[in-house]
GUDRENBA-829823 format. One record per atom (N, C-alpha, C, CB): y, x negated, z; chain; atom name. Coordinates in pm, 1 decimal. Glycine has a CB too. Layout:
Y:X:Z:A:CA
...
END
This chain:
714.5:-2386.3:2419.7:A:N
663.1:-2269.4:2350.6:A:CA
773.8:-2185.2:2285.4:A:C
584.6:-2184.5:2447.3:A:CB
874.3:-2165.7:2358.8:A:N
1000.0:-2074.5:2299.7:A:CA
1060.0:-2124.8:2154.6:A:C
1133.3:-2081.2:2413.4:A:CB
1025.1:-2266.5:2139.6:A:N
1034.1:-2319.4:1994.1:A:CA
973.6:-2303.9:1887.5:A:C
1025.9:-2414.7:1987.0:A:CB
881.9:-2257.6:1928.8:A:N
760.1:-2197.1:1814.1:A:CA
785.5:-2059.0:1751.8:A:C
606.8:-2176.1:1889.7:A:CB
805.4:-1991.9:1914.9:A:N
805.1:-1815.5:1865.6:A:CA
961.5:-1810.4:1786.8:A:C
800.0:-1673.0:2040.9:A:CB
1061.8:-1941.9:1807.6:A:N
1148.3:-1908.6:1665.9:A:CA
1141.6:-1935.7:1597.7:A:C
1236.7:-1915.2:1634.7:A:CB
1059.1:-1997.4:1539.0:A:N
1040.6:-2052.5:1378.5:A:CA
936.4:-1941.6:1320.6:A:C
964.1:-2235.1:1364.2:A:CB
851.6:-1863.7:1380.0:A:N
751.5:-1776.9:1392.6:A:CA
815.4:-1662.7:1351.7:A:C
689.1:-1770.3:1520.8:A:CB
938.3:-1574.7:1455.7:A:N
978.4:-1520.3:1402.7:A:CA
1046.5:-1439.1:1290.0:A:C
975.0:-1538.6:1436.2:A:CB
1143.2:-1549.5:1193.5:A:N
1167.6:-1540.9:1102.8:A:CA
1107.7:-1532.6:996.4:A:C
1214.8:-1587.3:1104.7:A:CB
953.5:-1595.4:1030.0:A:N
826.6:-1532.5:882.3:A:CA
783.5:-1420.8:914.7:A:C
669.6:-1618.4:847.7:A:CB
842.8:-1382.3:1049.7:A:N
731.2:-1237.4:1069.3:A:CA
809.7:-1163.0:968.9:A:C
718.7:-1138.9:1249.4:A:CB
943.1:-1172.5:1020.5:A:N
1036.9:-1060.0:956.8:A:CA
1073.9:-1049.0:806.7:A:C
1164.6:-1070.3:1019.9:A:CB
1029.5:-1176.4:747.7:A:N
1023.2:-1206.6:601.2:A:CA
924.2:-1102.6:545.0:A:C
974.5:-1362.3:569.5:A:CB
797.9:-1135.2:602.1:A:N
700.4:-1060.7:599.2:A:CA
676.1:-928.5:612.7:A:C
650.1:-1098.0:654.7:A:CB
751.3:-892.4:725.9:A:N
733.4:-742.6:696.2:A:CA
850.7:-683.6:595.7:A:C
737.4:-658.6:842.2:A:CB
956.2:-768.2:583.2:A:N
1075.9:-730.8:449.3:A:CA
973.8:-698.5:341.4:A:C
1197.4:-881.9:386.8:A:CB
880.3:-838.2:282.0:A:N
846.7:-840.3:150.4:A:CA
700.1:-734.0:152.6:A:C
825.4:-1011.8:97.1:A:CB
665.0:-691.1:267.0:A:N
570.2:-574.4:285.8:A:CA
607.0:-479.6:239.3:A:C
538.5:-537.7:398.8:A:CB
738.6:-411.4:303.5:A:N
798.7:-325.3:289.1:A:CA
897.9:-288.1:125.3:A:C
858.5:-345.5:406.3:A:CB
891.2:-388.2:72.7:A:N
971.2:-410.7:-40.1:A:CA
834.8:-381.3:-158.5:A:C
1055.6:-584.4:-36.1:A:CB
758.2:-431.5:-133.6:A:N
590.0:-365.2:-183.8:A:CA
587.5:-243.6:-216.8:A:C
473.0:-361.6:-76.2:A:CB
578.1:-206.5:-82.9:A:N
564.1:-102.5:-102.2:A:CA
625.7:51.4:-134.1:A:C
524.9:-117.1:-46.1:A:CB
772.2:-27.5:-106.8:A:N
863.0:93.1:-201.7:A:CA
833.7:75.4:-337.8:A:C
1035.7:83.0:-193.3:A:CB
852.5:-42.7:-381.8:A:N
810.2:-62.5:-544.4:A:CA
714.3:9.0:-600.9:A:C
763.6:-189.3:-577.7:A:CB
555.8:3.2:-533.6:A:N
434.3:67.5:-570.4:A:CA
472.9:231.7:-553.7:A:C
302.9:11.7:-469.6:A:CB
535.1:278.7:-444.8:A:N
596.4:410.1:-437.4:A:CA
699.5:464.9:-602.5:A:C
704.3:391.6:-284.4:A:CB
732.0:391.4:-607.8:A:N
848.5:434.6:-744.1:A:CA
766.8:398.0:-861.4:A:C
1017.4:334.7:-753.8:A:CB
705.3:346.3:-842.9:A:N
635.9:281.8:-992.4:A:CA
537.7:431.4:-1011.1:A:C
512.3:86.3:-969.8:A:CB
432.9:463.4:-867.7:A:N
365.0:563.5:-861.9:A:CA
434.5:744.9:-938.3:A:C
339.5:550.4:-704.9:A:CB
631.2:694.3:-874.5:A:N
658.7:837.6:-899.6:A:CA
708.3:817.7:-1053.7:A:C
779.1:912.2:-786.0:A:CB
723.7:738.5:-1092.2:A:N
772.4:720.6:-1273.1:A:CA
609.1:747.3:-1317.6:A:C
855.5:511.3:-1342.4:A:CB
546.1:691.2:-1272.4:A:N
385.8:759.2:-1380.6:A:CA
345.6:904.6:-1345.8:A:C
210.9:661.4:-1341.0:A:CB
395.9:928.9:-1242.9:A:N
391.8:1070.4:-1220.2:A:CA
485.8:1194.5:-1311.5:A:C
430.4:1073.5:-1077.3:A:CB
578.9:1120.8:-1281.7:A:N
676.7:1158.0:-1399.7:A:CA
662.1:1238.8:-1551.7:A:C
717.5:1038.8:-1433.7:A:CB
649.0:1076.0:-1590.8:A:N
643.4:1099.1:-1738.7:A:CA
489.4:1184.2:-1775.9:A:C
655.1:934.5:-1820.6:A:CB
380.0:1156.3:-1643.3:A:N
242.8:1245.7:-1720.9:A:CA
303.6:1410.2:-1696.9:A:C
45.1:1215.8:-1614.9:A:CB
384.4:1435.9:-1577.1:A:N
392.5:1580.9:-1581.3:A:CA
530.6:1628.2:-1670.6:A:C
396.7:1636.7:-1421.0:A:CB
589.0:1519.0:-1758.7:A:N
717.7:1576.5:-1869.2:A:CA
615.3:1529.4:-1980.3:A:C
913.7:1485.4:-1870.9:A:CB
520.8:1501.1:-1997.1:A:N
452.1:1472.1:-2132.9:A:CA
382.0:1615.2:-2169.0:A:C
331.5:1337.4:-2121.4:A:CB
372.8:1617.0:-2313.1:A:N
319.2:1791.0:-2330.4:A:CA
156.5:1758.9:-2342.7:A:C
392.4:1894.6:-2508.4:A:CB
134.7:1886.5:-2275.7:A:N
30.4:1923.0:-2232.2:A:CA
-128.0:1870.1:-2328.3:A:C
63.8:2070.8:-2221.4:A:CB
-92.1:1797.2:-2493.4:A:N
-145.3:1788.2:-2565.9:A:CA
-188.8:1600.6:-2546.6:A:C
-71.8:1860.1:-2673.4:A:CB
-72.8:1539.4:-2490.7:A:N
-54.2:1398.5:-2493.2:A:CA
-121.0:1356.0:-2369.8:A:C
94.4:1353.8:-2501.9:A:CB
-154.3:1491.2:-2273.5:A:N
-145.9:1404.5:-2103.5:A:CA
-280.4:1329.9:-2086.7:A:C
-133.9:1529.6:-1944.4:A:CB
-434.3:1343.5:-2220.4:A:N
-522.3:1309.0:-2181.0:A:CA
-520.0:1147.1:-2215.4:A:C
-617.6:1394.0:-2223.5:A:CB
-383.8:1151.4:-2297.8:A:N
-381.2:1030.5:-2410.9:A:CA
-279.2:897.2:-2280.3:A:C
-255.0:1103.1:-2615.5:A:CB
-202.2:1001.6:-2220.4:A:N
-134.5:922.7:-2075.4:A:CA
-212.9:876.7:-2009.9:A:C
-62.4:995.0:-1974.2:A:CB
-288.6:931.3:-1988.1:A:N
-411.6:906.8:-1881.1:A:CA
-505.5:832.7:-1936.5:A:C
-484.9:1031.3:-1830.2:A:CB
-544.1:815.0:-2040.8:A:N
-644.0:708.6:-2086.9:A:CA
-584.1:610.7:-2094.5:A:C
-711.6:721.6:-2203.0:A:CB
-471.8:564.0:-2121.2:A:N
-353.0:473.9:-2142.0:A:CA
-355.6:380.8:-2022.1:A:C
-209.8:555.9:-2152.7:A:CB
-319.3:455.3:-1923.0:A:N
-276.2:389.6:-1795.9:A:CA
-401.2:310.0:-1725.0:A:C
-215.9:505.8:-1694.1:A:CB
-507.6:420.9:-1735.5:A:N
-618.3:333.1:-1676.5:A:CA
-700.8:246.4:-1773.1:A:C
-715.7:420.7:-1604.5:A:CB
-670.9:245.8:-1876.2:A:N
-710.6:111.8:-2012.2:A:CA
-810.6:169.8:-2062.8:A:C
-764.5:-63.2:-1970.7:A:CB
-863.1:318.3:-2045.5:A:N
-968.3:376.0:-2158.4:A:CA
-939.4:337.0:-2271.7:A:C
-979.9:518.2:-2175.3:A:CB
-817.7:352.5:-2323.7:A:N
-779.9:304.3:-2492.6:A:CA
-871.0:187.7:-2509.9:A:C
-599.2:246.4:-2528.0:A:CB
-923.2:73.2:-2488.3:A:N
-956.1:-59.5:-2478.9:A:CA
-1086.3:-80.5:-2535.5:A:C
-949.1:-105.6:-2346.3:A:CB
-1119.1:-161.0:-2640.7:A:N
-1258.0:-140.4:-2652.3:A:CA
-1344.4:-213.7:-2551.2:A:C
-1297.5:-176.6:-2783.2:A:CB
-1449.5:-116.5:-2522.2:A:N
-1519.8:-234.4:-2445.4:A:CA
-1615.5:-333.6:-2496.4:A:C
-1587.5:-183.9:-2349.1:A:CB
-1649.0:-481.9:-2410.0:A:N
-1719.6:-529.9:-2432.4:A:CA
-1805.6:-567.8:-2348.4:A:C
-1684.9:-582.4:-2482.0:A:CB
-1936.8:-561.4:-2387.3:A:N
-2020.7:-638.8:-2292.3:A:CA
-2021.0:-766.1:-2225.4:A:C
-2108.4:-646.5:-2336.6:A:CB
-2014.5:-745.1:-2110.8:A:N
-1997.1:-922.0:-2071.0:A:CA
-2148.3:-964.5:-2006.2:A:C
-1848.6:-957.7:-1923.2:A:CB
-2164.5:-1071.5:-2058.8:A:N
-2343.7:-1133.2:-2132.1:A:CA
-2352.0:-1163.6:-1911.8:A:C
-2348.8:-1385.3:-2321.7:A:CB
-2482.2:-1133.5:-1881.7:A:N
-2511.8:-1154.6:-1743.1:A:CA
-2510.8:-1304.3:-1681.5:A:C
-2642.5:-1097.0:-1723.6:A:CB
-2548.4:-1399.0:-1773.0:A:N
-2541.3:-1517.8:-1775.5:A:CA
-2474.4:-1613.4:-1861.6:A:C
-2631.5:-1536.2:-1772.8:A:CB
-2360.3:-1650.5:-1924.8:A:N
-2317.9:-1670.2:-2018.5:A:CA
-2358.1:-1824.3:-2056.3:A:C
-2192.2:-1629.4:-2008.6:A:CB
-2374.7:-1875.6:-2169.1:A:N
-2439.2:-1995.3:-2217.3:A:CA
-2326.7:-2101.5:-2202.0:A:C
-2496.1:-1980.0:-2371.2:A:CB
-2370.5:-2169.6:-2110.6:A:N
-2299.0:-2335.8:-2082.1:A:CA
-2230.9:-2417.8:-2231.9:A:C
-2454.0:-2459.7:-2016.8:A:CB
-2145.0:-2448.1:-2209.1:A:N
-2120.7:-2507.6:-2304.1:A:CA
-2070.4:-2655.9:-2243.9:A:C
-2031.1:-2424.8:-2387.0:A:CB
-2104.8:-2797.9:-2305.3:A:N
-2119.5:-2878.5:-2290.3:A:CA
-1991.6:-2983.4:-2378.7:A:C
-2247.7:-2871.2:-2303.1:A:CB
END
């Protein structure tokens, strides 16, 4: 059994590295969009904000069943 929990180990700790490496990333990425919407003037911030979450985008309907193609 003691052969297992070392080969085991070393993915745990991979794992919680590349967890942790996540989630600083998503942290900094979060504080740069934070950023630039609160240094953007007050005229642009609705245009930041539609931006980021893809309002700009036209939409399209996507058909409920779409036709097979053969």
């Amino acid at each position: 059994m003691p052969a297992e929990d070392e080969s085991i180990a070393p993915r745990v700790r991979r794992l919680a590295h590349e967890g942790l490496t996540l989630a600083i990333g998503c942290a900094v990425a979060a504080g740069f969009a934070l950023t630039l919407y609160l240094l953007a003037p007050a005229e642009l911030r609705d245009g930041v904000v539609a931006g980021f979450l893809g309002f700009d985008q036209p939409i399209r309907p996507v058909p409920a069943n779409p036709p097979m193609r053969l």
